[in-house]
SEVOLO-827081 format. One record per residue: residue in one letter; residue number from 1; z, y, x of N, C-alpha, C in turn. Coordinates in nm, 2 decimals, decimal comma. Layout:
! residues N
R   type   seq      n_z      n_y      n_x     ca_z     ca_y     ca_x      c_z      c_y      c_x
R      A   NUM        Z        Y        X        Z        Y        X        Z        Y        X
...
! end
This chain:
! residues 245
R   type   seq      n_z      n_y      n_x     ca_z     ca_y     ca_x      c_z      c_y      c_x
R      X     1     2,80     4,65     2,29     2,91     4,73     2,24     3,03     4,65     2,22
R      X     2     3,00     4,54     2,18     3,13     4,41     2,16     3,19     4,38     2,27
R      X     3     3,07     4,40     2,37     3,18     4,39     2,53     3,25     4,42     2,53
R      X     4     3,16     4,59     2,55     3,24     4,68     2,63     3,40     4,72     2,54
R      X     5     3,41     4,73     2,45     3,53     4,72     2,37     3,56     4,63     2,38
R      X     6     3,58     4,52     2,41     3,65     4,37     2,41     3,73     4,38     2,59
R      X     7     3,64     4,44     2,68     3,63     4,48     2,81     3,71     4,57     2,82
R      X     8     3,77     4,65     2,71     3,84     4,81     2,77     3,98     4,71     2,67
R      X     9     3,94     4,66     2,60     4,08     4,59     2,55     4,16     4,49     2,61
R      X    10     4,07     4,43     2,72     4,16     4,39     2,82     4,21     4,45     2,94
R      X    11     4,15     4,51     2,97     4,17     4,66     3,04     4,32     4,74     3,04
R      X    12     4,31     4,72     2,93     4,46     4,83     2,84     4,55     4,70     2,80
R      X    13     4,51     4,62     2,86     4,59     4,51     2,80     4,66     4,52     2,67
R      X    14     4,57     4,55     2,59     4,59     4,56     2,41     4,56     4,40     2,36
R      X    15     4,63     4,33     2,37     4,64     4,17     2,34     4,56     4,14     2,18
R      X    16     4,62     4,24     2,11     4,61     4,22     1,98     4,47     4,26     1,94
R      X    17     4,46     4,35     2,00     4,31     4,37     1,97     4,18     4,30     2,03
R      X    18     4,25     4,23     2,16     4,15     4,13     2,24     4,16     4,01     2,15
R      X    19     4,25     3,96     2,06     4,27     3,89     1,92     4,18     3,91     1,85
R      X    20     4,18     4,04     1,80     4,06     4,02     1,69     3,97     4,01     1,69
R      X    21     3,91     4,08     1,84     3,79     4,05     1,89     3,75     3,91     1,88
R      X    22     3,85     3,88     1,96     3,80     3,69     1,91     3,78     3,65     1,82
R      X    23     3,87     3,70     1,72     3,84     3,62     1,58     3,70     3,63     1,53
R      X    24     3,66     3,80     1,55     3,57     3,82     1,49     3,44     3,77     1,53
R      X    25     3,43     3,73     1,68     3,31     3,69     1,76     3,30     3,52     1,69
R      X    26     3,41     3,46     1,68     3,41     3,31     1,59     3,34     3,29     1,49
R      X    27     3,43     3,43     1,39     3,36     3,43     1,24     3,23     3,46     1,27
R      X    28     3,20     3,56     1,31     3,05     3,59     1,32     2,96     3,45     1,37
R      X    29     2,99     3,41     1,50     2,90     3,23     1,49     2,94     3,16     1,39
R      X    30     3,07     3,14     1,34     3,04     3,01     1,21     2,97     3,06     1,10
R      X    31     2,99     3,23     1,05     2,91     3,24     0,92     2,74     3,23     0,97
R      X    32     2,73     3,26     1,08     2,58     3,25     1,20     2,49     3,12     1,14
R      X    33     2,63     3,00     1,15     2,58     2,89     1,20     2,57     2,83     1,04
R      X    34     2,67     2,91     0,94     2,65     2,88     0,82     2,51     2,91     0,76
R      X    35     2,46     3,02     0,78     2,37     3,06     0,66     2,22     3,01     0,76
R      X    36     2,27     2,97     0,92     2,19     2,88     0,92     2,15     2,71     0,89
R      X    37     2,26     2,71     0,84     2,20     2,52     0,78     2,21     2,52     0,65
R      X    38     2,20     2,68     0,56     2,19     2,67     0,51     2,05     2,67     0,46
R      X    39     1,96     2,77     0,56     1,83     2,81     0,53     1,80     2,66     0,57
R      X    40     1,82     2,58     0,66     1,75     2,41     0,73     1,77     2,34     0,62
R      X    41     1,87     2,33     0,52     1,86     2,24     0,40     1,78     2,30     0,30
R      X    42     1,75     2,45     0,32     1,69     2,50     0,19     1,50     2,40     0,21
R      X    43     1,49     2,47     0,38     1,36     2,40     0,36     1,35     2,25     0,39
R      X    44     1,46     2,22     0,39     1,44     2,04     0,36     1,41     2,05     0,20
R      X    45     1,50     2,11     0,15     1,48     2,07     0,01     1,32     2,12    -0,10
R      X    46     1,28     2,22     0,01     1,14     2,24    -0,03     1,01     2,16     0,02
R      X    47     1,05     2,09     0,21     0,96     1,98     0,19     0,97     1,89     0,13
R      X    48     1,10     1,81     0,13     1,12     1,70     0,02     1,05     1,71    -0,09
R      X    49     1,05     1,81    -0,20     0,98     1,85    -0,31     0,76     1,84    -0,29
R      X    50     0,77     1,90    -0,19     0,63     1,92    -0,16     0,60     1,72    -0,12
R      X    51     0,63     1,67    -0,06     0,68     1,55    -0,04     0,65     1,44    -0,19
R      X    52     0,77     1,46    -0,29     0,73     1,36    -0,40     0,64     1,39    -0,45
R      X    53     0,58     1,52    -0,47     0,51     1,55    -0,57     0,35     1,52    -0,50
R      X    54     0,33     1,53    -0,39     0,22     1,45    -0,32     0,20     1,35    -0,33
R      X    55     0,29     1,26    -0,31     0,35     1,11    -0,28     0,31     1,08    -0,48
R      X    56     0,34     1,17    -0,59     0,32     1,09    -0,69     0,18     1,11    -0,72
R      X    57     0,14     1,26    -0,69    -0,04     1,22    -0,69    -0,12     1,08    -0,65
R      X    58    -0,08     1,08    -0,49    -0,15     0,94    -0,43    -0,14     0,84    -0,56
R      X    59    -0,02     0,81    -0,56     0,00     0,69    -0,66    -0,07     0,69    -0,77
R      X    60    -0,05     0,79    -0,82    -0,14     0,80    -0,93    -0,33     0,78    -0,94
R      X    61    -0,35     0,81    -0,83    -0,50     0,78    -0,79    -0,51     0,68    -0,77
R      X    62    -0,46     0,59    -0,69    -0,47     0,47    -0,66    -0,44     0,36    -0,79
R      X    63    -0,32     0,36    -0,84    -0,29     0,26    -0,91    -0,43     0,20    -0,99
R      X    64    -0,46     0,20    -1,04    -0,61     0,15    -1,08    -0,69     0,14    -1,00
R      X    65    -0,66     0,13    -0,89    -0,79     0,06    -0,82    -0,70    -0,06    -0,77
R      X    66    -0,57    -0,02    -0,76    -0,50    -0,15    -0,71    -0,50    -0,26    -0,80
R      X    67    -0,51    -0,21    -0,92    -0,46    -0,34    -1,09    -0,64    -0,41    -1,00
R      X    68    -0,71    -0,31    -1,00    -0,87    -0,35    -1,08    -0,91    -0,51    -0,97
R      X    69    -0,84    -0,45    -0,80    -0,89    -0,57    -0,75    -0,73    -0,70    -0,78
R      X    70    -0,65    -0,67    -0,76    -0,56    -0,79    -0,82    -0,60    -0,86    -0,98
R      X    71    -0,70    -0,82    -1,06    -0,75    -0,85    -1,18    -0,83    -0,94    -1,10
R      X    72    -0,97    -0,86    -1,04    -1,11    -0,95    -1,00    -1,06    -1,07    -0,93
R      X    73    -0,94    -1,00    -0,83    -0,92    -1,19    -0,73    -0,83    -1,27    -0,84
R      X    74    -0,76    -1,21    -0,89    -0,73    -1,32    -0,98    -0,82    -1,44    -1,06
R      X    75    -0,90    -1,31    -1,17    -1,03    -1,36    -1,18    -1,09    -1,49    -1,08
R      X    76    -1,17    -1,43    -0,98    -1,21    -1,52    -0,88    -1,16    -1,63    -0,83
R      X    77    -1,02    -1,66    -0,84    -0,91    -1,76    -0,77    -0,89    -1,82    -0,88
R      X    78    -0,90    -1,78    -1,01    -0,89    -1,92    -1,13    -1,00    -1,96    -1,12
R      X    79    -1,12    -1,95    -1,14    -1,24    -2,04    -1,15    -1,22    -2,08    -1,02
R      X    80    -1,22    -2,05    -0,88    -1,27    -2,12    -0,80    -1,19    -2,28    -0,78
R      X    81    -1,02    -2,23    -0,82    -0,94    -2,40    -0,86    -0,98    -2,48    -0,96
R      X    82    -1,07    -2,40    -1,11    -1,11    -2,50    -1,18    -1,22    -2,56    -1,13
R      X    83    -1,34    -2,47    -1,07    -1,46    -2,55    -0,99    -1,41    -2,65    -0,87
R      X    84    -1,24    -2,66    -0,80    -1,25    -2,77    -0,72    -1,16    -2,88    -0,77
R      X    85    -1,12    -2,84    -0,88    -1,07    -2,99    -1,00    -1,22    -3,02    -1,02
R      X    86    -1,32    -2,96    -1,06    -1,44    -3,01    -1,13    -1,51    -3,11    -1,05
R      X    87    -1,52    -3,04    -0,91    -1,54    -3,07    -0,81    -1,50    -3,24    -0,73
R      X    88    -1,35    -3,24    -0,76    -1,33    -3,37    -0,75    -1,28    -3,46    -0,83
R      X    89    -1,39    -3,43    -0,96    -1,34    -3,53    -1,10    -1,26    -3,49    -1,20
R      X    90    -1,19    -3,39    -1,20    -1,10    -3,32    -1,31    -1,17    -3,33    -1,47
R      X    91    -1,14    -3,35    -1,54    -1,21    -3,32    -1,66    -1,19    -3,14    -1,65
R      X    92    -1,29    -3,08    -1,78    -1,32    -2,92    -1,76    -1,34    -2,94    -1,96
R      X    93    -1,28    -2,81    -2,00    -1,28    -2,78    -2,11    -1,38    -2,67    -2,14
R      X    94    -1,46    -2,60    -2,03    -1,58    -2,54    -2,04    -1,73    -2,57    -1,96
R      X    95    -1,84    -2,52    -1,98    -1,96    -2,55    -1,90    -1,93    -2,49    -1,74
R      X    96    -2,01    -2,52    -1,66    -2,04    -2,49    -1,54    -2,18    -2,37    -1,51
R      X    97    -2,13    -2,28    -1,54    -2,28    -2,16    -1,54    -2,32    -2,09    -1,39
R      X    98    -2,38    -2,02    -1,45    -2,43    -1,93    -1,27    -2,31    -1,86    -1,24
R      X    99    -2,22    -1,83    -1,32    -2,07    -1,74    -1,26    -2,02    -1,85    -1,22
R      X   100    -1,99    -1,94    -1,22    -1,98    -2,02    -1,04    -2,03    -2,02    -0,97
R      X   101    -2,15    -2,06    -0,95    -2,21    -2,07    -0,86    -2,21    -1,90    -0,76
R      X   102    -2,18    -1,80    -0,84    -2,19    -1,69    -0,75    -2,03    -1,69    -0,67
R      X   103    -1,92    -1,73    -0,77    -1,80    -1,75    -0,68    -1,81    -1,82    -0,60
R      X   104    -1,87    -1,93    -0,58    -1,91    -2,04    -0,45    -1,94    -1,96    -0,33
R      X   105    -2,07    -1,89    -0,37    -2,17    -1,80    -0,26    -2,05    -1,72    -0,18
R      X   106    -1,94    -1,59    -0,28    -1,92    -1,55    -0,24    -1,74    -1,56    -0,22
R      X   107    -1,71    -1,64    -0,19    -1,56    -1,71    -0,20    -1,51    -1,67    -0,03
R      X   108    -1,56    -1,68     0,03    -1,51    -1,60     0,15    -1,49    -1,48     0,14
R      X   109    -1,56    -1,35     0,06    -1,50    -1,23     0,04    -1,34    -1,22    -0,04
R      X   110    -1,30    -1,12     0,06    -1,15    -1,12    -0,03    -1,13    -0,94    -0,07
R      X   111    -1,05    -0,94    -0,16    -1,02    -0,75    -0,15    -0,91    -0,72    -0,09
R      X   112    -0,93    -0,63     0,00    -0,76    -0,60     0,07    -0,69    -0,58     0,04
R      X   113    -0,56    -0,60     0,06    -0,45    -0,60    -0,04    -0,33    -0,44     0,03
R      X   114    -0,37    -0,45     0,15    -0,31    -0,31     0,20    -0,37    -0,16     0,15
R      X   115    -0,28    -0,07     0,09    -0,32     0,05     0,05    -0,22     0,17     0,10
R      X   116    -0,27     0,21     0,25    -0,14     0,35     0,28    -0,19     0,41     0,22
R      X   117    -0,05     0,52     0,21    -0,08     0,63     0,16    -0,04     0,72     0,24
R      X   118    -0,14     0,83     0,26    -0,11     0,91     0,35     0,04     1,00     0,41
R      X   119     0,08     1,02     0,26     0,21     1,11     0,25     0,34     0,99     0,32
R      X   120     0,33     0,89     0,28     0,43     0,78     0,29     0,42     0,76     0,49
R      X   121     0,27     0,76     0,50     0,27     0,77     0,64     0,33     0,91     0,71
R      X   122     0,29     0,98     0,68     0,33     1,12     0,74     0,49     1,13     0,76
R      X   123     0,55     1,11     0,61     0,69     1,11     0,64     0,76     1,03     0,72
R      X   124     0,72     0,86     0,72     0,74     0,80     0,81     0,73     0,79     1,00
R      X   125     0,61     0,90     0,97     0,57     0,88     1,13     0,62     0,96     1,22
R      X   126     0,65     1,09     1,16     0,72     1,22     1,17     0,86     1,22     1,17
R      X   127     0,90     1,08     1,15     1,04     1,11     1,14     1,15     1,20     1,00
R      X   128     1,08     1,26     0,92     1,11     1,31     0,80     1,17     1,23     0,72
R      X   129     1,19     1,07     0,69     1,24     0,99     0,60     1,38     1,06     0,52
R      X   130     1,45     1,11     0,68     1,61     1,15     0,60     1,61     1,26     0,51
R      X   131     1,54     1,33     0,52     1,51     1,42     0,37     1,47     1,43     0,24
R      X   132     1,47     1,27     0,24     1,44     1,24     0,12     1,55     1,21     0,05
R      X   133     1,64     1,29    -0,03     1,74     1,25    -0,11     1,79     1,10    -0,13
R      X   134     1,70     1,09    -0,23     1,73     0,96    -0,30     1,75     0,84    -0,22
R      X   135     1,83     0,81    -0,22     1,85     0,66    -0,16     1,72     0,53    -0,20
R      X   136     1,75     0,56    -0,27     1,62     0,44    -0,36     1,45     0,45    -0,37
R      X   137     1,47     0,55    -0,38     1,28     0,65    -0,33     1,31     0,62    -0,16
R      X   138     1,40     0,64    -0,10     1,37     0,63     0,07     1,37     0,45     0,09
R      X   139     1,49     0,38     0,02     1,41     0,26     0,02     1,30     0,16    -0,01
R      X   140     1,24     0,25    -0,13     1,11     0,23    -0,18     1,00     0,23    -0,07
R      X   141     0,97     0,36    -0,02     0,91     0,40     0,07     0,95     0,31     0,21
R      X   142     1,02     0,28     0,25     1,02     0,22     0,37     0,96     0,09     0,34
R      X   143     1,00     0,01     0,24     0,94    -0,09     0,20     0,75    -0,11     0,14
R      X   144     0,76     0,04     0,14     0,62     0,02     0,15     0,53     0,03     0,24
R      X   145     0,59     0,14     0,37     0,50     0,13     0,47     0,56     0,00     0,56
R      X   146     0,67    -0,05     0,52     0,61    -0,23     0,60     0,52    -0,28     0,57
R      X   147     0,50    -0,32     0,42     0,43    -0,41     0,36     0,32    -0,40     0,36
R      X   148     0,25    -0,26     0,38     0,13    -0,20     0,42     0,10    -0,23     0,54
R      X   149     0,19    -0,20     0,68     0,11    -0,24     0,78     0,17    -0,39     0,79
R      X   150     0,23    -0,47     0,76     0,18    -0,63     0,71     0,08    -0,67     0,66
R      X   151     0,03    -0,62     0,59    -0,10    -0,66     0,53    -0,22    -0,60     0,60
R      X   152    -0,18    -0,47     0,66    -0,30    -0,46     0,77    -0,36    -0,53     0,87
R      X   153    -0,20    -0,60     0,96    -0,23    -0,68     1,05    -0,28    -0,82     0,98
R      X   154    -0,21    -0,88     0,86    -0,24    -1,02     0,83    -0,37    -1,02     0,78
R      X   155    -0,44    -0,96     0,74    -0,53    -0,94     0,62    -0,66    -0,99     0,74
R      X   156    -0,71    -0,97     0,89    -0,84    -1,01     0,92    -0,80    -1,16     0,93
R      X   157    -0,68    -1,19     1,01    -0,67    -1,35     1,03    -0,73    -1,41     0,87
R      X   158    -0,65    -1,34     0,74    -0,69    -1,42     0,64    -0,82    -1,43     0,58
R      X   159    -0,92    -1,31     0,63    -1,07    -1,31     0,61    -1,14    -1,37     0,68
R      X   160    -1,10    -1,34     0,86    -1,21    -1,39     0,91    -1,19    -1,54     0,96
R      X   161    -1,10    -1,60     0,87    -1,05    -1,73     0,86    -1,12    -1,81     0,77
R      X   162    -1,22    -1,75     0,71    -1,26    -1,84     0,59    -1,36    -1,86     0,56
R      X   163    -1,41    -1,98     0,52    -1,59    -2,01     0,53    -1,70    -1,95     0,47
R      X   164    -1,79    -1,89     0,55    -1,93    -1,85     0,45    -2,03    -2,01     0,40
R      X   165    -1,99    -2,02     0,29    -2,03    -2,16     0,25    -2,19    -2,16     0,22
R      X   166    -2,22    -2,04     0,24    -2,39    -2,03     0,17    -2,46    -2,13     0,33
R      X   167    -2,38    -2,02     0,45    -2,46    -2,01     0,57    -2,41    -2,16     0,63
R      X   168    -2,29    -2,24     0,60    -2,31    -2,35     0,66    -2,36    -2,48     0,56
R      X   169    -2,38    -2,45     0,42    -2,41    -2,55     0,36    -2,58    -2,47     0,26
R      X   170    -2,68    -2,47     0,33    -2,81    -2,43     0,29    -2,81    -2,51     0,18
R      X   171    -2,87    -2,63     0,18    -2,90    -2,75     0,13    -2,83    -2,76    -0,05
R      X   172    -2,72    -2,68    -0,08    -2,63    -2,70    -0,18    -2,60    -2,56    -0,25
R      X   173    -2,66    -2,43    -0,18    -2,61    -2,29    -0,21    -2,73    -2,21    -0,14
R      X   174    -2,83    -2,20    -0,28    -2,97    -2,08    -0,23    -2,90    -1,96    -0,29
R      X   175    -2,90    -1,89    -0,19    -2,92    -1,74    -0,23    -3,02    -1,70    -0,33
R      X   176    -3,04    -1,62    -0,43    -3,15    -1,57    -0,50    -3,21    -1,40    -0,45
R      X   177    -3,28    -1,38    -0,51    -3,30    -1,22    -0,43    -3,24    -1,13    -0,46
R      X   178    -3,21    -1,04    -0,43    -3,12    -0,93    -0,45    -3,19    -0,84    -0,56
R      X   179    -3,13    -0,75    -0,67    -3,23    -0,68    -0,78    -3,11    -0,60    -0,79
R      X   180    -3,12    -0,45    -0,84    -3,04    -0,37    -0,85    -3,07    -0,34    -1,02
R      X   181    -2,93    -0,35    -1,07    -2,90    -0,32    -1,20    -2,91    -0,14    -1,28
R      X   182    -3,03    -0,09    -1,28    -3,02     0,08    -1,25    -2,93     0,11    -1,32
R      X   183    -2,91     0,03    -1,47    -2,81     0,15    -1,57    -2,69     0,15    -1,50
R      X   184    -2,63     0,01    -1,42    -2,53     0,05    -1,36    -2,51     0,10    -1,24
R      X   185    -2,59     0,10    -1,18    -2,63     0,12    -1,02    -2,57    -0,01    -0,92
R      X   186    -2,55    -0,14    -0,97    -2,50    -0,24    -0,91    -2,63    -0,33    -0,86
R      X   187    -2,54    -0,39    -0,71    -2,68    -0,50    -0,72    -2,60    -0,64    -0,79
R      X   188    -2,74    -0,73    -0,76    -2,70    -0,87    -0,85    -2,79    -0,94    -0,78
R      X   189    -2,78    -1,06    -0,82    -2,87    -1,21    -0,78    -2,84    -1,33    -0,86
R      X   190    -2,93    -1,37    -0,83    -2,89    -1,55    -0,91    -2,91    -1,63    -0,80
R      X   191    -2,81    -1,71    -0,81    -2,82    -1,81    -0,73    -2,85    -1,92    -0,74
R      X   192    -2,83    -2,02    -0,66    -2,85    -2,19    -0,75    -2,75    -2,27    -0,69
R      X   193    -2,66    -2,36    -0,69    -2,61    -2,43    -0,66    -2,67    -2,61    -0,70
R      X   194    -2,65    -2,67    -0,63    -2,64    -2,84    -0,65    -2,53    -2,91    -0,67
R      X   195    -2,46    -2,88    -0,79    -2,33    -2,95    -0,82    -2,30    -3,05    -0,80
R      X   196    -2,40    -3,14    -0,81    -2,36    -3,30    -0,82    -2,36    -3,32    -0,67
R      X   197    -2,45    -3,30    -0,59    -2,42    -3,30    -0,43    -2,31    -3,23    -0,41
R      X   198    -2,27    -3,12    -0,47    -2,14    -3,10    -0,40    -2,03    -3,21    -0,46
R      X   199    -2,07    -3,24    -0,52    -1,96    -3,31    -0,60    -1,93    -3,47    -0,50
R      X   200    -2,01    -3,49    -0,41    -2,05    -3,64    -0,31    -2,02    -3,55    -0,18
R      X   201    -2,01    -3,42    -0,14    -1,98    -3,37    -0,03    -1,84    -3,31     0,01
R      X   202    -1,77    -3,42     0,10    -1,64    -3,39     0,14    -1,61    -3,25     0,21
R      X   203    -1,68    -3,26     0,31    -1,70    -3,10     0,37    -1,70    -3,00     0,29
R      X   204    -1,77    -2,99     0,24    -1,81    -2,89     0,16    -1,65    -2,89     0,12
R      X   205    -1,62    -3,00    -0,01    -1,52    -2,96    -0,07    -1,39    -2,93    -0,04
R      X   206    -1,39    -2,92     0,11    -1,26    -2,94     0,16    -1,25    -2,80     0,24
R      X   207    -1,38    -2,74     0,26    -1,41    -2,63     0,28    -1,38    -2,48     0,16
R      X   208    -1,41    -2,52     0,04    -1,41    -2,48    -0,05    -1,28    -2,43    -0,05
R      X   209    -1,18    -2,54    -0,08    -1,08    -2,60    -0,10    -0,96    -2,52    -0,05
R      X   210    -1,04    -2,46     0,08    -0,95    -2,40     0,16    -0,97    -2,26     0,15
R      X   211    -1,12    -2,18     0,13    -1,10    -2,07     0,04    -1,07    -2,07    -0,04
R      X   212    -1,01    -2,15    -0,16    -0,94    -2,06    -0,26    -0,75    -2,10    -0,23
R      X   213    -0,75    -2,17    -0,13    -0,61    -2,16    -0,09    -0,57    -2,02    -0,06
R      X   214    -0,65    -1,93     0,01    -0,67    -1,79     0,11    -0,66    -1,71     0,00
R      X   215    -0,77    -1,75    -0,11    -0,78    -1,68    -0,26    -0,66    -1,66    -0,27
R      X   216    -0,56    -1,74    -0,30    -0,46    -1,78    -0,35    -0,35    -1,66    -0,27
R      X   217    -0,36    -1,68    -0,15    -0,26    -1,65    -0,05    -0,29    -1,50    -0,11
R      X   218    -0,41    -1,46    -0,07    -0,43    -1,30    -0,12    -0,43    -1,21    -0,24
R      X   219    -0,44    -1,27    -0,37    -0,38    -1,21    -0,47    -0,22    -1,23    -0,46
R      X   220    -0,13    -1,31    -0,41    -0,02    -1,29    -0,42     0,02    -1,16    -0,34
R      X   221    -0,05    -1,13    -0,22    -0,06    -1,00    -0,16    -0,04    -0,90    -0,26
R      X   222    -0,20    -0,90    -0,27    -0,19    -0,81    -0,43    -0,11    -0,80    -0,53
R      X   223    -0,02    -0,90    -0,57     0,03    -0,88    -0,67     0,22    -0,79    -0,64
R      X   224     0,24    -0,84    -0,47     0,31    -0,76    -0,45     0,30    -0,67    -0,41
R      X   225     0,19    -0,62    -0,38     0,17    -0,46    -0,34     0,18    -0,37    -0,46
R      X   226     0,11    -0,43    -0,59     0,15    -0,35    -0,70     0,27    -0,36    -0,77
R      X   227     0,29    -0,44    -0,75     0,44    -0,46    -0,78     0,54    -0,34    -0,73
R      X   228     0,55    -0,30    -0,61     0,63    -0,20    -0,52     0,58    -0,06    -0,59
R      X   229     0,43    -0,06    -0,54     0,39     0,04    -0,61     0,43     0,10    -0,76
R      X   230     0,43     0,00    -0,86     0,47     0,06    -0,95     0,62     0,07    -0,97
R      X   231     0,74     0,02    -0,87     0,82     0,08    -0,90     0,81     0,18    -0,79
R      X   232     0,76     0,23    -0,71     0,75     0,38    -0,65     0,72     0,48    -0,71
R      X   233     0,62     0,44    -0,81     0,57     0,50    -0,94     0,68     0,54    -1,03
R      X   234     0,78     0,42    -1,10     0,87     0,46    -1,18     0,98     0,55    -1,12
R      X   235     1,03     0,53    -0,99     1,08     0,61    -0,93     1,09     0,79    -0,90
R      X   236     0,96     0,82    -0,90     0,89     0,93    -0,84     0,88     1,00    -1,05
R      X   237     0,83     0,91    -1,09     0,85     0,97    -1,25     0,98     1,02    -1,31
R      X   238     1,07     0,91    -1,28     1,23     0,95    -1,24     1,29     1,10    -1,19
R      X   239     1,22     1,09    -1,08     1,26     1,21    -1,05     1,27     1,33    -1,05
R      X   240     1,08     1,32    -1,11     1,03     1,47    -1,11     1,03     1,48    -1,26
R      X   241     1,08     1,36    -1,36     1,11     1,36    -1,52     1,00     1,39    -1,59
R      X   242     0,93     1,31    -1,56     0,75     1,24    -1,58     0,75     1,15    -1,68
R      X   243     0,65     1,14    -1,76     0,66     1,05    -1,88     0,51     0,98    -1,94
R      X   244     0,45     0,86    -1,90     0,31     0,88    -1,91     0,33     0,81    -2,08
R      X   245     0,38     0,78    -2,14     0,34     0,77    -2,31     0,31     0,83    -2,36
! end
């Protein structure tokens, strides 16, 4: 119908009205093109939303499991540097019990220190990052899925880098048998170590020496992954005006 009246207006060579035809066919695409970016930011601004408020669940799930293993390797990584002062003559301000001897056994295990989160991946992978408002939540988040897949890739070099000291030093580190703790449903064992032989064995201690260097290396992991985390946390509380006191 817009044609053909635009078509008989040039026809009749009515200028003015072939004018407003135009105008009107303009206005009609920019208001067109208006109330469509406007509906494309409406639903940005509803994924975005759908977005933090997923994004602060995860967090929230996790953060305690992330404290619990940066606690244990911590744990783990001080005794095993007092056991290699002890080890090569250090004076010690406490006794030497079976909780060393089980850190000895198991000093090659480390806890991982990478924790994605799904939402952080999705928006990342997808391309979605720019819809995230906030300047500081987007660079939160990008800093976290680096650091995540950094620790993805570094994390086997740093395990499968490190000595099983039971299996190459028999003679100094018996396994005990394995017994399951019912009330807790955990297992356990006692073990035995030969301190004073290790205390005359260089290998060994130099072996040692270098798992808790790795110890070392990987609670710092840890300690920055929670670190990020909990300001993604304070961020995301920020936003959505969350208050855990």
């Amino acid at each position: 119908m817009i044609l053909r009246r635009f078509m008989k207006h040039v026809t009749d060579q009515n200028w003015f009205a072939v004018g407003l035809d135009v105008i009107v066919v303009i206005v009609g695409i920019f208001l067109g093109l208006q109330v469509q970016d406007w509906a494309n930011r409406q639903m940005q601004r509803e994924q975005e939303s759908v977005y933090i408020n997923q994004l602060h669940a995860e967090v929230l799930a996790i953060t305690e499991e992330v404290q619990r293993r940066q606690d244990s390797t911590k744990k783990r990584m001080e005794r095993m540097v007092f056991l290699t002062n002890y080890l090569t003559g250090e004076p010690i301000l406490e006794p030497i019990n079976n909780d060393y001897c089980s850190i000895i056994s198991f000093a090659h295990i480390f806890n991982n220190p990478a924790f994605p989160l799904t939402t952080i991946s999705e928006v990342t992978s997808s391309g979605q990052l720019p819809i995230i408002t906030d300047q500081k939540l987007r660079s939160l988040i990008s800093d976290y899925a680096l650091l995540t897949e950094l620790y993805s890739l570094s994390f086997p070099r740093l395990s499968t880098g490190s000595f099983q000291l039971p299996a190459l030093f028999p003679q100094l580190i018996r396994l005990g048998p394995i017994t399951i703790e019912t009330s807790a449903g955990e297992l356990s064992r006692v073990n035995e170590c030969d301190l004073a032989s290790m205390s005359d064995n260089w290998a060994f201690k130099n072996k040692l020496s270098s798992n808790t260097a790795r110890q070392f290396a990987n609670y710092e992991n840890l300690v920055k992954q929670n670190q990020l985390l909990q300001q993604l946390h304070d961020r995301l509380d920020h936003l959505l005006d969350l208050s855990h006191d």
